[in-house]
C-alpha positions in Angstrom: -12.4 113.4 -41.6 -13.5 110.3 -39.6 -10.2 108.9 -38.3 -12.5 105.2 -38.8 -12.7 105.6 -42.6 -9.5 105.1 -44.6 -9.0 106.2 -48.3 -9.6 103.6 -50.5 -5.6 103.0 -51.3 -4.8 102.8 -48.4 -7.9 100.0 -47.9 -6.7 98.0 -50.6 -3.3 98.0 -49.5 -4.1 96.4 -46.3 -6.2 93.6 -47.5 -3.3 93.0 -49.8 -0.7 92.7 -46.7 -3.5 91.0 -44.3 -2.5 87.8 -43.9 -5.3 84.9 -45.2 -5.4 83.4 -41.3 -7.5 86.7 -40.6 -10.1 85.9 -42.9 -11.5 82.7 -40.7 -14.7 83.1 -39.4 -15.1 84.1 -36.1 -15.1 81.7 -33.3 -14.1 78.8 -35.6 -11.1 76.0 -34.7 -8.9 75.2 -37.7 -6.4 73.6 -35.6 -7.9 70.0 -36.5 -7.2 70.3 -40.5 -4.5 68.6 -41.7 -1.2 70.3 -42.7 -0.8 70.8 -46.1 0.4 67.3 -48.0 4.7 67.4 -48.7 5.7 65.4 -51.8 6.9 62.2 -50.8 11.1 62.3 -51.5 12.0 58.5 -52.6 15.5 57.1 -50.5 17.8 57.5 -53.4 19.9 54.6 -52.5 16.9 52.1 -53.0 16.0 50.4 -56.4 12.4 51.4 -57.5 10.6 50.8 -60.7 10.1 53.7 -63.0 7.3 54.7 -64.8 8.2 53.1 -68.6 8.6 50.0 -66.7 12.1 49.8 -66.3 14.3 49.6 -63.1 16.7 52.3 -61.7 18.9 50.3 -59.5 22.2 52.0 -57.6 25.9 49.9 -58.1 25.7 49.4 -53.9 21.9 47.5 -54.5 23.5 46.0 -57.5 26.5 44.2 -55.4 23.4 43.5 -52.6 21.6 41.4 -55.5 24.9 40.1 -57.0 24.0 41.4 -60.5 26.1 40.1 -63.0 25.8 40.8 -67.4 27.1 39.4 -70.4 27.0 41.5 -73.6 25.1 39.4 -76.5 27.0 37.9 -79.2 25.3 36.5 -81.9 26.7 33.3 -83.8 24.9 30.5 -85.7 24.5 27.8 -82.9 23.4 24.3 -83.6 19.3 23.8 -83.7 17.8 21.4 -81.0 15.2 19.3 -80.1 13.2 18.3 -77.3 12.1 15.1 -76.6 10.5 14.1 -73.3 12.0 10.9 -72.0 12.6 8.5 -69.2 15.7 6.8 -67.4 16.2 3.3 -67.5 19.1 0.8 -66.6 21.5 -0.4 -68.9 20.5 -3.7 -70.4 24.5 -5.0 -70.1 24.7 -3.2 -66.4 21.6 -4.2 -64.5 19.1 -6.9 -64.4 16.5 -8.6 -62.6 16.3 -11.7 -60.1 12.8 -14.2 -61.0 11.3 -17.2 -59.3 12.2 -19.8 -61.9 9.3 -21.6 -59.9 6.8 -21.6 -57.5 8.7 -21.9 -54.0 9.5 -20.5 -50.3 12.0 -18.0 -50.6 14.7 -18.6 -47.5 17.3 -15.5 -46.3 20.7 -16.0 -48.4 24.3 -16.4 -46.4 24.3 -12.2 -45.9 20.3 -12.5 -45.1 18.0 -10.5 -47.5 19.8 -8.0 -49.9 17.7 -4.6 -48.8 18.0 -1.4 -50.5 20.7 0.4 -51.8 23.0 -2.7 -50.8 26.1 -3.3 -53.2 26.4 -6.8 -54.8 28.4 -8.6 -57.3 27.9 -10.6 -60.1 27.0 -14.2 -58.6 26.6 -13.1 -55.3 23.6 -15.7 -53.7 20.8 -13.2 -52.5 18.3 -15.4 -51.2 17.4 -19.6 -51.2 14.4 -20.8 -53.4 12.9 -23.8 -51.6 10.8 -25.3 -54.2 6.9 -26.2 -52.2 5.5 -29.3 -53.7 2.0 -31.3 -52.9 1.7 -34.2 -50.9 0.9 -36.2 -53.7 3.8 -35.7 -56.3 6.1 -35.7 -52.5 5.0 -39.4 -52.0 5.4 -40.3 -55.4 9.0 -38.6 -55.3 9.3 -41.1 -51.9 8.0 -44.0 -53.5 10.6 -43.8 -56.8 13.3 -43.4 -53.9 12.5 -46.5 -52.2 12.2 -48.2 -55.8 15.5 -47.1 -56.6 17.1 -48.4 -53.0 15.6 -51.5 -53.7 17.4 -51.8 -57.1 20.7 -50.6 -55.9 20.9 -53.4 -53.1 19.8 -56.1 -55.9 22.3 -54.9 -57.9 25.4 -54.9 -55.7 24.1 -58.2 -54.7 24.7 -59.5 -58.3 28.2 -57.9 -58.3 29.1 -59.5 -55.2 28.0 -62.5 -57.2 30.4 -62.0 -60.2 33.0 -60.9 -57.8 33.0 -64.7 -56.4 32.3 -66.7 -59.7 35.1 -64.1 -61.2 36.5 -66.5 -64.3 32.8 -68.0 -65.1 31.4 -64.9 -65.7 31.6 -63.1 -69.1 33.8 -59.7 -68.1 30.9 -57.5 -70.3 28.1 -58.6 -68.2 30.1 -57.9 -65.2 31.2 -54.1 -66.3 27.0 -54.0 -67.8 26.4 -54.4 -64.0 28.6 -51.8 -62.5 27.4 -49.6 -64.8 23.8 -50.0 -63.8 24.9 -49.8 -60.3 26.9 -46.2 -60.9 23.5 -45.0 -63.4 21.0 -46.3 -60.5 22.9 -43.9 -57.9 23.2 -41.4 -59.6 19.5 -41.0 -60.1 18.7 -41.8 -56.5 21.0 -38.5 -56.2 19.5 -36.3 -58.1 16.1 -37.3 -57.1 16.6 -37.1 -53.6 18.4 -33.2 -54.3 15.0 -32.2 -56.1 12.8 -33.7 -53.4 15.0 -31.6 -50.4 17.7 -28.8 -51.6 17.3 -24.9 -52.3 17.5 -23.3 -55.7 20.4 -20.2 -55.3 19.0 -16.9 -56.2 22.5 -15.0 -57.6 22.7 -11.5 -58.7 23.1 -11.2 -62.6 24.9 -7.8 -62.4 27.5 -6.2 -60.4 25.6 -2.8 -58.8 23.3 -2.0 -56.2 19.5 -3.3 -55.3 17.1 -0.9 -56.9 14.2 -2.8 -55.8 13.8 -5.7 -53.8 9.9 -7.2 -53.3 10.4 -10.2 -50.8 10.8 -11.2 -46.8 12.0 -14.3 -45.4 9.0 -16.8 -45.8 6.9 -15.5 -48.5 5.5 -18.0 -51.1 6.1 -16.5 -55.0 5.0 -18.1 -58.2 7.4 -18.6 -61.0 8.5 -15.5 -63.5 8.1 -13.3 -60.5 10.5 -10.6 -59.8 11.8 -10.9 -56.4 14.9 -8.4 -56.6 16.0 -6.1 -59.5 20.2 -4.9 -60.0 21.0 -1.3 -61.1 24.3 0.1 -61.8 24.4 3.7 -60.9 27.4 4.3 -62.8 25.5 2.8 -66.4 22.7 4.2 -66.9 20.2 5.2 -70.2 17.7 7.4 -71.2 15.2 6.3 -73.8 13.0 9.2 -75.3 10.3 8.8 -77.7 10.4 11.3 -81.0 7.2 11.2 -82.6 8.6 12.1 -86.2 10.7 10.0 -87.2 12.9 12.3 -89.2 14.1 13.4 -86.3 16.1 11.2 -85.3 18.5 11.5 -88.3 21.6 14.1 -87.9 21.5 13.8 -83.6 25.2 14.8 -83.0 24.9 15.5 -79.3 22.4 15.5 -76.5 21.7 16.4 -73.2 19.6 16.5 -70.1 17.1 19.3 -69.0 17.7 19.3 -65.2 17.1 21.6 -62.5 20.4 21.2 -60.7 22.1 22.0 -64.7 22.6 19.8 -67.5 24.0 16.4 -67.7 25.8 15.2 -71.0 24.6 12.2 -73.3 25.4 10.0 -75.8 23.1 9.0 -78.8 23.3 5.1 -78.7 20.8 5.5 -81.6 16.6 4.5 -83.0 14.5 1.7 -82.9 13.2 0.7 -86.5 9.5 0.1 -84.9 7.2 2.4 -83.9 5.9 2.2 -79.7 2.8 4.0 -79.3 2.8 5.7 -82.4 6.4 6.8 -81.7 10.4 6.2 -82.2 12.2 5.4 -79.6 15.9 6.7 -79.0 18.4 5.3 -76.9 20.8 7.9 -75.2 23.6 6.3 -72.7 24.2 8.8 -69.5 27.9 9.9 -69.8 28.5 11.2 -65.9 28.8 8.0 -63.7 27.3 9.9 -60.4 24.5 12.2 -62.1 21.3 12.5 -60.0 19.6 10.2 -61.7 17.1 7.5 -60.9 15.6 4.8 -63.0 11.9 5.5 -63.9 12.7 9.5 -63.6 11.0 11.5 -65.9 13.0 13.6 -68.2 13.5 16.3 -71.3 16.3 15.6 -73.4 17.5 18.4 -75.5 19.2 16.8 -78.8 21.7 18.7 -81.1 21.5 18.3 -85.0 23.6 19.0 -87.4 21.4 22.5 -88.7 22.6 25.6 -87.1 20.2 28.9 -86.1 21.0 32.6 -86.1 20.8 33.6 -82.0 22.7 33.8 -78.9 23.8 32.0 -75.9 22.3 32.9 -72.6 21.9 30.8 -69.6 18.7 29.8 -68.5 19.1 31.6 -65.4 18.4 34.8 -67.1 14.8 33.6 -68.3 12.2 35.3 -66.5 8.1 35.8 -67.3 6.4 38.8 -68.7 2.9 40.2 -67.0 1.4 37.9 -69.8 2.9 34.9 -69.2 6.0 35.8 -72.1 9.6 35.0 -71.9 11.6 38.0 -71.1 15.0 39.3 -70.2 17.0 42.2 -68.2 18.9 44.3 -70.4 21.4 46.6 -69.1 20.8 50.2 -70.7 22.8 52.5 -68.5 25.1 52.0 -65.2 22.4 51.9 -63.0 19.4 51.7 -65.2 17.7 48.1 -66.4 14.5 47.2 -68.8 12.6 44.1 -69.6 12.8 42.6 -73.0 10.3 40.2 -74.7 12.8 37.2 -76.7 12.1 34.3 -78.5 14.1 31.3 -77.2 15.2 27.7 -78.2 16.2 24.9 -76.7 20.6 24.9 -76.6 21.4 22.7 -74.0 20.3 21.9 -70.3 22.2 25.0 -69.2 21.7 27.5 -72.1 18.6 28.9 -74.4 19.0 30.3 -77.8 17.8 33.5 -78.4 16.5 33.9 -81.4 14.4 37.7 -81.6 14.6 40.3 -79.1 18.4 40.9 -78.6 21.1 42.8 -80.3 24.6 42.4 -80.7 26.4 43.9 -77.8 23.7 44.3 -75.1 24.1 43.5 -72.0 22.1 40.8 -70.2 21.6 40.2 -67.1 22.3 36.1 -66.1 22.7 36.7 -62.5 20.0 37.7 -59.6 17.5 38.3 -62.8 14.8 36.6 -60.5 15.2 39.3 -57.9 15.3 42.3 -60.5 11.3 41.3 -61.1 10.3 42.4 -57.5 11.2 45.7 -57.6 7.9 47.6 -57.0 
């Protein structure tokens, strides 16, 4: 027997024990292929998202985002509105400073009130010096003169009567003192139109909100030259454009990014404003971050209640399509979105009306960071 030629067992059993490196091709360099790919292992101590959407999130990334839950209870809470609204002053805690007429406005004792400055009630701000034409001037001049002339004739007749005292009826002497007293007192006030100021006082105790002169300028009467607003008293007046609305308002408050701020329904107009009612709410905090002009949402309270639960806004987030969802707590370390239907509460806190269940847990703090997890 050849000792080259092997029984065919014993040929099968070396291919089966011949390693698949020997069965490269001769003169051929493998040593640029890549090694085989290992399965990526994911850091276990990292959130991630999984595949049904949800998060898996470890307690020591939980105290790193500052996660904190509420479990849901569901109570009938009181159904609000909306209204969109803006701030105003308080008509009994604010007001305005106008040119009575047409002058040259002149720095007060303090000079010009500027912004933010605190006054009080009958404070002088400025000096209206009233600007007339030559004309009616040298008439004013000529009526003074008149009246000089008139004053001296007339203490000439007293002087008169003082030396034929006895001859002289007593009436005609007291008709002619009283002339004299009537003729000065209208050379007085003549001569005070013709040369002195008009005092422009505050009509409100507060602060200047808006002041639209310098020392110099030349206003026309009715013009506002300073307005007075008291930080402390202000009011929001929203417009509800059904008027049933505005019946059964118990409460109200305001929408704000820094949190709600509380109000009081004054109460409606009886006449529409641009196809609207308006509603008069008075600011209850006296150093809310307000400003007058600011646009605003009030959320109003009625007396109807709604099935739902509290949660704070902060909870909110957005859905891939744009819908309001929230973080629900499902296990220790494991969270998933849910789709609700909210409401209006207060300017801290939705209702939630569909998409909860008692006793869940929701998430209302670092919800904004759960959504980027990728």
């Amino acid at each position: 027997m050849n000792a080259n030629r092997l029984p065919p067992l014993a040929l099968v059993a070396c291919i089966a024990l011949t390693p698949m490196g020997l069965f490269a091709h001769g003169g051929e360099d493998h040593s640029h292929e890549a090694a085989p790919a290992q399965v990526a292992v994911t850091d276990p101590g990292k959130p991630r998202r999984l595949a049904d959407g949800g998060l898996f999130v470890p307690k020591a990334a939980q105290r790193q985002l500052g996660l904190r839950t509420q479990p849901v209870a569901m109570a009938d809470l009181a159904a609000t509105l909306a209204f969109n609204g803006r701030v105003i002053a308080d008509p009994n805690a604010g007001g305005r400073v106008q040119a009575t007429q047409g002058g040259r406005v002149e720095p007060g004792p303090r000079g010009l009130p500027t912004l933010g400055q605190k006054v009080i009630k009958g404070q002088v701000l400025a000096w209206l010096r009233p600007t007339t034409g030559n004309i009616e001037r040298g008439n004013q001049r000529a009526l003074l003169a008149e009246l000089a002339a008139q004053i001296a004739l007339t203490e000439a007749r007293l002087n008169r009567y003082a030396q034929l005292e006895g001859a002289i009826p007593g009436k005609e002497i007291e008709a002619a003192r009283i002339e004299l007293a009537a003729l000065k007192q209208r050379k007085t006030a003549i001569g005070a139109g013709l040369d002195s100021a008009e005092a422009l006082t505050a009509p409100a105790s507060g602060v200047v909100s808006a002041a639209h002169v310098v020392a110099g300028q030349v206003v026309e009467a009715r013009e506002v030259l300073f307005e007075i607003v008291d930080p402390a008293r202000l009011a929001v007046e929203a417009l509800a454009y059904d008027p049933a609305q505005a019946a059964g308002i118990t409460a109200a408050s305001l929408d704000l990014p820094g949190g709600g701020t509380a109000l009081a329904f004054v109460g409606a107009g009886r006449q529409l404003r641009e196809q609207a009612l308006p509603l008069l709410f008075r600011v209850r905090s006296g150093n809310a971050a307000l400003a007058v002009g600011m646009p605003v949402k009030v959320i109003a309270r009625t007396a109807a209640t709604t099935r739902g639960a509290a949660v704070p806004l902060a909870a909110l987030g957005r859905g891939a399509g744009g819908e309001t969802t929230v973080w629900v707590k499902l296990a220790p370390e494991r969270f998933a979105p849910r789709r609700v239907e909210v409401r209006p509460l207060d300017g801290e806190r939705v209702t939630v009306t569909a998409g909860l269940e008692e006793g869940e847990r929701v998430v209302v703090g670092g919800a904004s960071l759960l959504g980027q997890v990728r």
